[in-house]
C-alpha positions as a Markdown table, in Angstrom:
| # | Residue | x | y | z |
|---|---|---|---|---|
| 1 | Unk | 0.0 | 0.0 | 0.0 |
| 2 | Unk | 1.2 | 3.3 | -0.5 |
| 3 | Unk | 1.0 | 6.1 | 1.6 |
| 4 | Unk | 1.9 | 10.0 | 2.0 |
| 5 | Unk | 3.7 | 11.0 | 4.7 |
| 6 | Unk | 4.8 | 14.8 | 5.5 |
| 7 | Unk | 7.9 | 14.5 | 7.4 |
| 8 | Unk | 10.7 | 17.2 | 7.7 |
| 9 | Unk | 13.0 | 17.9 | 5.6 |
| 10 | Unk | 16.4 | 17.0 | 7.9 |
| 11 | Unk | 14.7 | 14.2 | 9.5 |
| 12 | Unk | 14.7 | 12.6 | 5.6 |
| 13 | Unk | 17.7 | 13.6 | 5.0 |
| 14 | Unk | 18.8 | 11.3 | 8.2 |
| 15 | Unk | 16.8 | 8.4 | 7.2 |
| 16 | Unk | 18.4 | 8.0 | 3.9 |
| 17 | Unk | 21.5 | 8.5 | 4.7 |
| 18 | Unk | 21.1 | 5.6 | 7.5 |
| 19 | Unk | 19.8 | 3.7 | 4.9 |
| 20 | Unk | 22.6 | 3.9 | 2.4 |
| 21 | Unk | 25.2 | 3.3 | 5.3 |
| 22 | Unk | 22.8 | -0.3 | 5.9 |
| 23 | Unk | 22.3 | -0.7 | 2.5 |
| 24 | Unk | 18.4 | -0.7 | 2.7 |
| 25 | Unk | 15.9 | 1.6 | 1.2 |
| 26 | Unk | 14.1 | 4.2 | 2.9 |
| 27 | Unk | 11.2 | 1.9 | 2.9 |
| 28 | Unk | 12.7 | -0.9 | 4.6 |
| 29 | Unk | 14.0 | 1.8 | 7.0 |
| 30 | Unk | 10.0 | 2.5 | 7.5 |
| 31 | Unk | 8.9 | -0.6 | 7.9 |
| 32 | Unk | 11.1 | -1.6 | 10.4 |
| 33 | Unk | 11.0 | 1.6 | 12.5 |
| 34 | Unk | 7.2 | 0.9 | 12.0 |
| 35 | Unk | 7.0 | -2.6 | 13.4 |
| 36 | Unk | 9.5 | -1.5 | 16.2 |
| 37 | Unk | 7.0 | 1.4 | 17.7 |
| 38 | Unk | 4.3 | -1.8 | 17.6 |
| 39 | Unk | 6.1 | -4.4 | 19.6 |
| 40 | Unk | 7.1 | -1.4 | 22.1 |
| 41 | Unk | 3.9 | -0.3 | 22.4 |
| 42 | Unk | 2.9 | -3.7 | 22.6 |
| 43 | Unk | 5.0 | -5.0 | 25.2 |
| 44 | Unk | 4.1 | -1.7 | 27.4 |
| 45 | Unk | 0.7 | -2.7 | 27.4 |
| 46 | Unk | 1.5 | -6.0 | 28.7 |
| 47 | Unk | 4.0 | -4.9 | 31.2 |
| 48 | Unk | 1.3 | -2.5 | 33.0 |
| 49 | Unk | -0.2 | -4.0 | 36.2 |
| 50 | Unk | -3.8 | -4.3 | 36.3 |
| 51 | Unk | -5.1 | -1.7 | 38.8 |
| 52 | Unk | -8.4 | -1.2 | 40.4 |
| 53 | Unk | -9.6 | 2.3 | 40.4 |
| 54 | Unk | -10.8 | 2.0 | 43.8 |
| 55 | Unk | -12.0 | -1.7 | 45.9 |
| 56 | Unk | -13.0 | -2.2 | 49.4 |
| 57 | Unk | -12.4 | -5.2 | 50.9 |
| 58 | Unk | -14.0 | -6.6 | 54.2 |
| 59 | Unk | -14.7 | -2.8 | 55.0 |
| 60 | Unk | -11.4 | -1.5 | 54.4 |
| 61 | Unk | -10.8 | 0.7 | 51.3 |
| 62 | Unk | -7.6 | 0.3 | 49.2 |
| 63 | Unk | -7.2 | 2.6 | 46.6 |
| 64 | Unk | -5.1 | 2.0 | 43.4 |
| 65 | Unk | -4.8 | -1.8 | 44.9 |
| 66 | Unk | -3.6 | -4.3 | 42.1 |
| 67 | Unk | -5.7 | -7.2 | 41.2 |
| 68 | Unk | -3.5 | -9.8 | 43.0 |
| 69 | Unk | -3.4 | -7.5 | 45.9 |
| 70 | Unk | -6.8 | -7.8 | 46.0 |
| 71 | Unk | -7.0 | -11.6 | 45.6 |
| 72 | Unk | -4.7 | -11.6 | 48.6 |
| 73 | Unk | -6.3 | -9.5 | 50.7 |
| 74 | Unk | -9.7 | -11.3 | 50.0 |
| 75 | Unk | -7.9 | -15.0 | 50.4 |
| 76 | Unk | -4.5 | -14.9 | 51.6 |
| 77 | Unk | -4.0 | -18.5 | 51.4 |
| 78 | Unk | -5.2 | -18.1 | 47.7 |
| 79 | Unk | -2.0 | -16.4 | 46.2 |
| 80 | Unk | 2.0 | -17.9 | 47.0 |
| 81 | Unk | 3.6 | -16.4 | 49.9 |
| 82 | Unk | 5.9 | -14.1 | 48.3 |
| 83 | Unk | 3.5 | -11.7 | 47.6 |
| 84 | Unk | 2.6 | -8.4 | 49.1 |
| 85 | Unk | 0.8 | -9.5 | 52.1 |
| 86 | Unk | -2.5 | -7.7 | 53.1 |
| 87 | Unk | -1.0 | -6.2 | 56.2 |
| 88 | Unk | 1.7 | -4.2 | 54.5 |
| 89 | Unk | -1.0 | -2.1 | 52.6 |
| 90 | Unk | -1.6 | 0.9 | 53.9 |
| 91 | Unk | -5.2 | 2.1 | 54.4 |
């Protein structure tokens, strides 16, 4: 597919001279810059904790509490034991 893209003029310049030094075109150079913002963006996504916006467990509140927080808190015996124990969160 082909595309327009308004990119400045230095930045170009740049890109085809890193091309020519790795003997690729400028599309090549595109494609893989491309696919590398995706699996970054990808992988940052995954890497993000689940957190719950605000959960109160037996009475207690616990803002910003992660999921398995909250699974521990709810059933200690549910989660292994080096995780962050219910005690240590701070109401």
């Amino acid at each position: 597919m082909k595309t327009t893209v308004d990119l400045p003029e230095n930045l170009l310049t740049e890109v085809r001279a890193a091309a020519e030094r790795r003997g690729w075109t400028v599309r090549v150079v595109f494609e893989e810059s491309l696919r590398a913002f995706l699996q970054r963006e990808e992988a940052s996504i995954r890497d993000e904790p689940f957190r719950l916006a605000h959960t109160v467990v037996h009475g207690r509140e616990f803002p910003g509490m992660s999921f398995t927080q909250m699974l521990e808190a709810t059933d200690p015996n549910r989660l292994p034991a080096n995780r962050i124990s219910a005690d240590s969160i701070s109401e």
